[in-house]
N, C-alpha and C positions, 0 to 999 in steps of 0.2 A: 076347798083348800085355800090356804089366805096367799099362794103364791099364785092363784088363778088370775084372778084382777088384772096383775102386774106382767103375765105373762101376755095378758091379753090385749094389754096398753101398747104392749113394745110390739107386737105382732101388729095391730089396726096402726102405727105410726111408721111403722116399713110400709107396708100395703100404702099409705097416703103418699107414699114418694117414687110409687110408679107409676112411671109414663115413657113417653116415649126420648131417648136419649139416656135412660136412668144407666148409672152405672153398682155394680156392687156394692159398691164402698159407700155411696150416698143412702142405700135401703140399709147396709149396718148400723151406718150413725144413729139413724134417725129409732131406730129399737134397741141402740145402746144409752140414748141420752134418756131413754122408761128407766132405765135400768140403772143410774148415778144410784149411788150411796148404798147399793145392795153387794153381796158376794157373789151374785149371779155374775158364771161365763157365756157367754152370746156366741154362736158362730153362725152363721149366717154364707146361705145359699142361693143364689139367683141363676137358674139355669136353664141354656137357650135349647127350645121345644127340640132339635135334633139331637137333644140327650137326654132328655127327661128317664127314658128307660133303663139308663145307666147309673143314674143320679152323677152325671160328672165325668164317668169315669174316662170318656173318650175324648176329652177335650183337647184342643191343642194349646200348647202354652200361655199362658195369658188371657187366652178366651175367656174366661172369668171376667174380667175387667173392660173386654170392650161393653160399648153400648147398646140398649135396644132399642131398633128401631119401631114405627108404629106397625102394628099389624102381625107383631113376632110375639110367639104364644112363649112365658115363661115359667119356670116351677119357681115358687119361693119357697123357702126351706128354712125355720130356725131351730134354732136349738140351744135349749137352759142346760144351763149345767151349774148346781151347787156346789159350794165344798164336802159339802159331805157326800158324794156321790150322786146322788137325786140326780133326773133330769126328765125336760120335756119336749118334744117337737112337735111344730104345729107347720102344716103344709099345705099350700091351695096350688092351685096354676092358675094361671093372666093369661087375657087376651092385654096386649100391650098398645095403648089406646095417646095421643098425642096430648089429651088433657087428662091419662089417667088409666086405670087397669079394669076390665072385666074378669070378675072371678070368673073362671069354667066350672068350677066342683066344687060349688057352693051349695048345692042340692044332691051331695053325699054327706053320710054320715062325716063326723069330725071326732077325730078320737084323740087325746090327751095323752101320751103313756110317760107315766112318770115310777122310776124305780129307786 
């Protein structure tokens, strides 16, 4: 698919901005500026290991936006969205490292779902 590449640029340029201190907002930038000049919507998820089973949903206000510290396991979470309804998520989980992230589930299958 010719939107694979591009998804996959902005996904490997999130992934390069975590580390330890990273906040949300810094891993959307950096897989929204893949994404200049396209109609792709990005929403973009970083969520700390005592929610991962929820995807979210137990957070407390703002938890979102604080920081990870080193040694704190994260899910990252994006998500395409075209105009025309299409979309894709691509999902891993971190071990959250001071110079940078260990994937955990790099040695599961990866699946694409685009509709």
């Amino acid at each position: 698919a010719d939107w694979a590449p591009l998804v996959s640029r902005a996904y490997e340029s999130a992934v390069s901005r975590l580390r330890s201190g990273v906040k949300i907002d810094d891993v959307h930038k950096a897989a929204e500026e893949m994404l200049a000049g396209t109609d792709i919507r990005l929403r973009t998820d970083l969520i700390h290991h005592t929610d991962l089973e929820t995807l979210g949903d137990f957070r407390l206000p703002g938890e979102e936006k604080n920081p990870f510290p080193s040694g704190s396991v994260a899910g990252l979470r994006l998500e395409f969205t075209w105009e025309d309804g299409r979309n894709a998520v691509v999902a891993d989980t971190f071990e959250i490292r001071d110079n940078g992230a260990s994937c955990l589930t790099a040695g599961l299958p990866a699946v694409l779902f685009n509709s």
